[in-house]
C-alpha positions in Angstrom: 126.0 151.6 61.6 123.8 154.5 63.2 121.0 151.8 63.6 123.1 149.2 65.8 124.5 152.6 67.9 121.4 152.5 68.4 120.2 149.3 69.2 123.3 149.4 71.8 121.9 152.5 73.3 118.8 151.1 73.8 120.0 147.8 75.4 122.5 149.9 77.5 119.7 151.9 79.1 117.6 148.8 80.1 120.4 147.4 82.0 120.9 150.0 83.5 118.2 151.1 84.5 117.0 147.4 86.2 120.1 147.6 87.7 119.1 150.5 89.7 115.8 149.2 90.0 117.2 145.9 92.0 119.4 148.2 94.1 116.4 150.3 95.6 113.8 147.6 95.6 113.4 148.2 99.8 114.7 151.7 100.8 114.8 152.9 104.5 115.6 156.7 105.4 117.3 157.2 108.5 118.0 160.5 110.0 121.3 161.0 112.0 121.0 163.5 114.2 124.6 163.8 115.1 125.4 164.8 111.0 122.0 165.6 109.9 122.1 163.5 106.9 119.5 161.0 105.4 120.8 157.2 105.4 119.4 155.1 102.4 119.6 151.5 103.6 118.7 148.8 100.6 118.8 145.0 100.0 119.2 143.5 96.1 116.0 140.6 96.5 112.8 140.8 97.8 113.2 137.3 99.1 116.1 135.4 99.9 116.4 131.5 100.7 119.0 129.7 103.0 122.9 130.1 101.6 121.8 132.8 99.4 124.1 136.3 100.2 122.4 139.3 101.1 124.1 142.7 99.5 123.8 145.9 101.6 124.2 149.0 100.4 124.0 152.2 102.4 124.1 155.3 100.3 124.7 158.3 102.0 124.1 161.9 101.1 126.8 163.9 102.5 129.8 162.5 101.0 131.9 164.4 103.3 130.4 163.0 106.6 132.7 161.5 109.4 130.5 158.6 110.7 130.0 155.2 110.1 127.5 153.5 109.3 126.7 149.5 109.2 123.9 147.3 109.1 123.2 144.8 112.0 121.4 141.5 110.6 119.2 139.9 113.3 120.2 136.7 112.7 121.5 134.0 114.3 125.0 132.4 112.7 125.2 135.2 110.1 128.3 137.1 109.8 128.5 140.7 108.2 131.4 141.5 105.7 132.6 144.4 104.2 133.1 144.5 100.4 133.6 147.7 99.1 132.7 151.7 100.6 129.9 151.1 102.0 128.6 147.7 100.6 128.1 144.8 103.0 127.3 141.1 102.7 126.3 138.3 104.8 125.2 134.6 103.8 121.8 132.8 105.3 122.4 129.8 107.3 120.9 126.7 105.7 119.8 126.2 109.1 118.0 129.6 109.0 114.1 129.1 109.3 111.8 131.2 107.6 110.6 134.4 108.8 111.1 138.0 108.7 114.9 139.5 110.0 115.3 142.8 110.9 117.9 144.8 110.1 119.5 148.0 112.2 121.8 150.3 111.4 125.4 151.1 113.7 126.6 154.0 113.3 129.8 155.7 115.0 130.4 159.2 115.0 133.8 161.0 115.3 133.8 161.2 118.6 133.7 157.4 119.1 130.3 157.1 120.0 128.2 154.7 118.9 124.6 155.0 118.3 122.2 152.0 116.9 119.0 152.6 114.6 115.8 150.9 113.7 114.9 150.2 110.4 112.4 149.1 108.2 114.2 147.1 106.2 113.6 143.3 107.1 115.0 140.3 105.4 112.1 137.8 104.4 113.4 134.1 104.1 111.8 131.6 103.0 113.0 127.5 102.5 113.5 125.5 99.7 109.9 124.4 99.2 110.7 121.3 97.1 108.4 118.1 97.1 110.4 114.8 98.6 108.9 111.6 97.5 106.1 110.6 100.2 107.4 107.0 99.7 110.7 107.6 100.6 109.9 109.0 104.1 106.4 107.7 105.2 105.3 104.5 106.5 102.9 103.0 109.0 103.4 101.5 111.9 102.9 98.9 113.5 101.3 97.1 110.6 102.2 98.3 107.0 99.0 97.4 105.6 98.1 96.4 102.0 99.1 98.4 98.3 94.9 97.2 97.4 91.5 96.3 98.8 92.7 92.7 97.3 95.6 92.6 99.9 94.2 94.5 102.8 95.4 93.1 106.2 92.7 92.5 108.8 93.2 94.0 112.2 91.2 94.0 115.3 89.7 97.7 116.0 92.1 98.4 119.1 94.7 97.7 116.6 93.4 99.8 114.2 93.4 102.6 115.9 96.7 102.2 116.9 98.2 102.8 113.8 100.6 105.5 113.3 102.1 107.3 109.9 105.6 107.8 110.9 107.8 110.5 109.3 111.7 109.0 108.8 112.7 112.5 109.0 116.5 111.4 108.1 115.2 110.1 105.1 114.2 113.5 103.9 116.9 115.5 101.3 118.9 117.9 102.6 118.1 121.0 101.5 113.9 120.2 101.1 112.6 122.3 103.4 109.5 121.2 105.0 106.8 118.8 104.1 103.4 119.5 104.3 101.4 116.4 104.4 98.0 115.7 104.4 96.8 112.1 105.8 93.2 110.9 104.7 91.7 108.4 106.6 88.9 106.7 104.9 86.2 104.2 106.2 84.1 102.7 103.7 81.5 99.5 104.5 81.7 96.3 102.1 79.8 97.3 99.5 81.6 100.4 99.0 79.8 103.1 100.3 82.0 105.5 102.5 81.1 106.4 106.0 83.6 108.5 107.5 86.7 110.6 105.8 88.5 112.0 108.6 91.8 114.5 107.4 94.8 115.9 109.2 97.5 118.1 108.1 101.0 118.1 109.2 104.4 119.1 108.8 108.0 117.7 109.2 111.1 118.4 107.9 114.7 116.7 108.2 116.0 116.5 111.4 119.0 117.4 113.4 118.9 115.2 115.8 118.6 118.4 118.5 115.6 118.1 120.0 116.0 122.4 121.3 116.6 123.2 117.3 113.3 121.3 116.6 111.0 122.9 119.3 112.7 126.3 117.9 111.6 125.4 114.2 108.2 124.6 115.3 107.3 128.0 116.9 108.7 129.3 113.4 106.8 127.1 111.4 103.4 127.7 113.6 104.2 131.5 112.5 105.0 131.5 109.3 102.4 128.5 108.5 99.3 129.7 109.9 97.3 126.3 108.7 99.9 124.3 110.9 99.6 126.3 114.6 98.1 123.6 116.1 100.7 120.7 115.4 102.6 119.6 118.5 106.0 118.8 118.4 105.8 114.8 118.6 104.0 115.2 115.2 107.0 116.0 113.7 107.8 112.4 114.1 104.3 110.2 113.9 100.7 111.1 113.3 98.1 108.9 115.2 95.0 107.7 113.0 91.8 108.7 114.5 89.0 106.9 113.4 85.5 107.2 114.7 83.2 104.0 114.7 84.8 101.1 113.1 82.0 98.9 111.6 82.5 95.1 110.9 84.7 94.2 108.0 85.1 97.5 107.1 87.6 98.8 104.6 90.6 101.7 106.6 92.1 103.4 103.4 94.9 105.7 104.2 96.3 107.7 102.1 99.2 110.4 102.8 100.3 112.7 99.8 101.4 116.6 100.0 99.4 119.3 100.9 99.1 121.0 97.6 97.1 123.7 99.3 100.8 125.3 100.2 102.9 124.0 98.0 102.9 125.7 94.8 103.5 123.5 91.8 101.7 120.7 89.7 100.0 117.9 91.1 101.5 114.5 91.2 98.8 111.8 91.3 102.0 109.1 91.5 103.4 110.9 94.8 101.2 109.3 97.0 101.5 106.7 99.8 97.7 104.7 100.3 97.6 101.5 102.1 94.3 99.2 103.3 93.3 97.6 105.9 90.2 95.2 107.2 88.3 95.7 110.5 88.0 92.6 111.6 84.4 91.2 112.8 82.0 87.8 113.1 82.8 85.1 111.1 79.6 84.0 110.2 77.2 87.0 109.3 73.2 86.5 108.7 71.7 88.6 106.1 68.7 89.0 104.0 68.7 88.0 100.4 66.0 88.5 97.8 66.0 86.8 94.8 64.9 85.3 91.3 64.8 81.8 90.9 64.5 79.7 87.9 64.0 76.2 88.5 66.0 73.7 86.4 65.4 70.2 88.0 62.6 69.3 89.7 62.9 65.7 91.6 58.9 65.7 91.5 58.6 67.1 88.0 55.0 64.5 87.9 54.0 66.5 90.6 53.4 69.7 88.8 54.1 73.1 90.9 53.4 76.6 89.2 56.0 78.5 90.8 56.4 82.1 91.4 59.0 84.3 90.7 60.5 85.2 94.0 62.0 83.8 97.1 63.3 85.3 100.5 65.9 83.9 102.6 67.8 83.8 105.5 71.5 83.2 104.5 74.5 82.7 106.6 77.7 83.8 105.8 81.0 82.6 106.3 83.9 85.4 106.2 87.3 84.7 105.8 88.9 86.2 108.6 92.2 86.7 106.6 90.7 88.8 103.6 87.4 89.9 105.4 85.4 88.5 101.7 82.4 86.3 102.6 83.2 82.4 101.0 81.1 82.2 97.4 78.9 79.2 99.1 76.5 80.0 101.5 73.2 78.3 103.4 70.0 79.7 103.8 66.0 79.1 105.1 63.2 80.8 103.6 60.2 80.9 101.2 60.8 80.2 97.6 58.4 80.1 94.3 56.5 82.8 95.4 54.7 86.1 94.0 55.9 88.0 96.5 58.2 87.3 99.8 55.4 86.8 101.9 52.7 85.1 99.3 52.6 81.5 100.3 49.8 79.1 98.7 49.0 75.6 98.4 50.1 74.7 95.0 52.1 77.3 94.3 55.1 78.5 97.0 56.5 77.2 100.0 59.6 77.0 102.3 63.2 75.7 101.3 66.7 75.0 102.4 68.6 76.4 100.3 72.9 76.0 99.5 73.9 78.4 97.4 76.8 78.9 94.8 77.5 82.4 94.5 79.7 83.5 91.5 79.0 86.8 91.7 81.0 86.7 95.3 83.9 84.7 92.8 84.3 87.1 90.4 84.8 89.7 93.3 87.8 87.1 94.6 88.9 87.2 91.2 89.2 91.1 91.6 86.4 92.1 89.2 84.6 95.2 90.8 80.7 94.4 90.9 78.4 95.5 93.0 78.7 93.8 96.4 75.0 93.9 96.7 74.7 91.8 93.7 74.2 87.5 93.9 73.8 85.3 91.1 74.7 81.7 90.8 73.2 78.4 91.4 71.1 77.0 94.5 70.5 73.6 95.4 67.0 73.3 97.5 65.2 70.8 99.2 61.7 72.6 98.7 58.7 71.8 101.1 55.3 73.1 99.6 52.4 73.4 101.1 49.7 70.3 100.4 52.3 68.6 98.0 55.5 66.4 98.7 58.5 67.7 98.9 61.0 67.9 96.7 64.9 68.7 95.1 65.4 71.7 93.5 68.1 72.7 90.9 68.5 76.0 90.1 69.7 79.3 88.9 69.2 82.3 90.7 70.1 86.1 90.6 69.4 88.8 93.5 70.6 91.2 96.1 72.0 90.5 98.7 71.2 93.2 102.1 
């Protein structure tokens, strides 16, 4: 019995004692000098978020003073109620943006006069930092783009750089607080290297519809969100993508996810909006190819060629304008059966036509990720050597194309 007195004791004291603890978290002294007393003005939370109630509590010293004495929130909407000796409440507006909100002190004497005092007591709100779904407010405009490199739309460069990521504020939940975005641009050339990463961040937040109300939540924003000064107000709404130099068939990858440099919380790989996009160029492309030939008919076979190991071509290239992949069967003019690219002899290299069959290029169609670089396939080439006749060629072949 003495040893769960005693465990009540215990558990008595704590409580008490953080209840005290919460009640003088931000003391101010104020000295009245109408009564010469000291004025202890305290909050109960060190930070408050819209619709929660602020407690006041002014504790005075002289119990048998005259005046009165009541705190003054600066804040718009908010409304000051007595409930008890002494003890004031007021609610935050869920329209209330964050900041810092002093507080004064009223005080009336018994003469009737009224006096008002500074404080250093300030009311720090901040807003419901939760995470909406990217997909659920984002989107681009005027082209939505594709969800993969497979389905990227081709546009022309002026239309590229038209696009916009546009916030459908109204499609925000009420009671979100803002959004912190960041929007990565990406430009990377066909063969997958990247050339440019260009990277905004913005806010938004739900609207109101009141275009006064949103130019007063941006100057509280730039404040209180010193990485987001330098947004203008028609951010709030849509982003422009700027790009630099937009090369030929070019892959645009967007991507727009939260800034997880503010928020606080775990990242969410899923919460993500990334779309892609072609820069349209040329539908026929020249390039350089270097390759490996093995030769598996020879229409002269009687006519016996050592052949070397390499061959060097001009290729054209015809690119789909709709999916911005060259087409798996191109042409080409060049030496073949040589020791080097440049190594021609009588007997041994020469010069070709060549058409070639590129399955490398189909398995890339097919969505299998291989180097773009990389050809293999088979070639069909009339071959004209030097001092012999010429001849029909068959066959299979593996290189780079540059």
């Amino acid at each position: 019995m003495l040893k769960l007195t005693l465990h009540v004791l215990i558990i008595f004291y704590i409580l008490v004692t953080w209840s005290a603890q919460a009640q003088q978290r931000f003391p101010t002294l104020i000295r009245s000098s109408l009564e010469n007393e000291i004025l202890i003005l305290s909050i109960d939370k060190p930070v408050y978020f819209p619709g929660d109630t602020v407690i006041f509590n002014v504790l005075r010293n002289d119990s048998t003073a005259t005046s009165r004495a009541i705190p003054i929130l600066i804040m718009e909407e908010s409304v000051l109620t007595s409930i008890g000796k002494n003890i004031y409440s007021a609610t935050i507006p869920q329209t209330c943006a964050p900041g810092h909100y002093r507080v004064r002190l009223r005080v009336k004497d018994s003469q009737g006069r009224r006096y008002v005092y500074e404080t250093d007591c300030t009311i720090n709100v901040e807003e419901h930092q939760e995470i909406e779904q990217i997909s659920k407010f984002v989107q681009l405009a005027p082209d939505s783009g594709g969800d993969n490199q497979l389905s990227a739309v081709t546009l022309d460069p002026h239309q590229i750089r038209n696009l916009r990521v546009v916030f459908q504020r109204d499609s925000i939940g009420v009671g979100m607080g803002p959004q912190f975005i960041t929007i990565r641009t990406t430009v990377l050339l066909r063969d997958g290297i990247t050339t440019q990463t260009f990277e905004r961040r913005v806010l938004t937040f739900r609207s109101d519809n009141d275009p006064d109300r949103d130019y007063a939540m941006l100057l509280q924003y730039r404040q209180a969100y010193g990485p987001y000064a330098a947004i203008r107000p028609e951010e709030f709404t849509q982003v422009q993508i700027n790009v630099d130099s937009l090369p030929a068939w070019a892959i645009i990858k967007i991507n727009v996810e939260p800034d997880y440099t503010i928020k606080i919380g775990g990242y969410d790989r899923a919460n993500s909006f990334t779309r892609y996009f072609h820069v349209r160029g040329p539908k026929i492309e020249i390039g350089l190819s270097l390759g490996i030939p093995k030769v598996l008919f020879d229409s002269q076979a009687k006519d016996t060629i050592q052949y070397g190991n390499y061959s060097a071509m001009i290729r054209f290239y015809y690119v789909d304008e709709t999916s911005g992949r060259r087409f798996p069967v191109n042409f080409g003019i060049g030496t073949y059966g040589v020791n080097s690219p440049i190594d021609v002899n009588a007997g041994r290299g020469g010069f070709a036509l060549s058409l070639f069959f590129n399955l490398a290029e189909m398995t890339r169609m097919a969505g299998i990720d291989l180097s773009k670089t990389i050809s293999a396939g088979l070639e069909l080439a009339p071959f004209f050597p030097l001092e012999r006749k010429w001849r029909f060629l068959i066959a299979a072949q593996v290189g780079i194309a540059l």
